[in-house]
N, C-alpha and C positions, 0 to 999 in steps of 0.2 A: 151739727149732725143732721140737720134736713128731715128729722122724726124717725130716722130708720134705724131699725135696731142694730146694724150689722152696715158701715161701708166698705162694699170689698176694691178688688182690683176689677183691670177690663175684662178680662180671662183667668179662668182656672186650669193647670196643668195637671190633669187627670193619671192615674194607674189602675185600669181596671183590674180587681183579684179576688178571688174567694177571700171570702169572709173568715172561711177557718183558717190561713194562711199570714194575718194581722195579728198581730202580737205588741198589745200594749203595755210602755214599761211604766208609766206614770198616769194617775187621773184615770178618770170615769167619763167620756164625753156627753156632751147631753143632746136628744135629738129634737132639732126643728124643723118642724113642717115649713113647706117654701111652696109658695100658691104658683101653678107655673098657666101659661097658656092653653097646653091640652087638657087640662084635668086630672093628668097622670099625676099621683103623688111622688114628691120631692121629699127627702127628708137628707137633712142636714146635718152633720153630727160636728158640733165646735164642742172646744177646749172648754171643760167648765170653770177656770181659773180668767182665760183672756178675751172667748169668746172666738178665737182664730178656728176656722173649717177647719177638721179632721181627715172627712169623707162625706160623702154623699150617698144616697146609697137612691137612685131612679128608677120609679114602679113598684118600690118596698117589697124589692124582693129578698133582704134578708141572708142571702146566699154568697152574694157578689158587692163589692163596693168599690167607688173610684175615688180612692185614694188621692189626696192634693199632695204631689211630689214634693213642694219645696218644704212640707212637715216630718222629709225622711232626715236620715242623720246622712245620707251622700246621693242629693240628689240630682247629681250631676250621671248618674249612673240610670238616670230614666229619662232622658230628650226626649223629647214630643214625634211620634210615629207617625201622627196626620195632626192638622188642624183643622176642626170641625166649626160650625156657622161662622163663618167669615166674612157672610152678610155684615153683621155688625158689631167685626172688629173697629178700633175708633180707626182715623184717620192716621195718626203716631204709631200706632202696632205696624212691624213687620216681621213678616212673616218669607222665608227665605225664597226667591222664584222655583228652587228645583222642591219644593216640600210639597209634600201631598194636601193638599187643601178641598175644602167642599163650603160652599155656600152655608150649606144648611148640616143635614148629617149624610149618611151611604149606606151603601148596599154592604152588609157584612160580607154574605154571601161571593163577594168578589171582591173585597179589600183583605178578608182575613186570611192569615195563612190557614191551612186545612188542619193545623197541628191547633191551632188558637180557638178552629172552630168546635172540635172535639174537645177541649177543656170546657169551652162553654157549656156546650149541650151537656157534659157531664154534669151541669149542675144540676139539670131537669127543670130549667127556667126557660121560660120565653125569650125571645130572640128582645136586642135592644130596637125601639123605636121611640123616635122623641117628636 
């Protein structure tokens, strides 16, 4: 185990969505804090029975969380839109050549559809930055 409480994969397959929009039919997840680089709080929300991610939820804002697709019951129905720091994916990860990729993370502002952007703001949350 290497002392760590949690070994994951190389990447997490994100669905960013309102919080009131998540509908749990089993289990209570339990939240952990995750020490990140910016100091921006991380919080974690795993399975209180295996310990597997649930959701994330970056900045504790409460409002919005990114959902780990492969915890849906079809999630095949949510393919990855972009792949984000790609800096340091391993060497074995690929990632398709026509897929939207970024180093690091983007500019909303010109990735999102205008329909994506106005759900956002409706939450009355700050813009993502990581």
């Amino acid at each position: 185990m290497y002392g760590f409480p949690f070994i994951g994969g190389p990447y997490a397959i994100n669905a960013l969505i309102e919080r009131s929009e998540v509908e749990l039919v089993a289990g209570e997840p339990v939240r952990h804090e995750q020490k990140t680089g910016s100091g921006k709080p991380h919080d974690i929300w795993r399975c209180d029975e295996c310990g597997s991610a649930v959701w994330s939820d970056y900045g504790r804002r409460e409002v919005m969380v990114f959902i780990r697709v492969a915890t849906l019951d079809e999630p095949e129905r949510c393919p990855p839109d972009v792949h984000i720091f790609t800096r340091s994916a391993l060497p074995f990860t690929e990632i398709p050549d026509d897929a939207r990729q970024f180093r690091t993370f983007y500019d909303m502002q010109v990735e999102w559809p205008a329909a994506a952007l106005a759900r956002f703001d409706a939450l009355g949350t700050r813009r993502l930055g990581v």
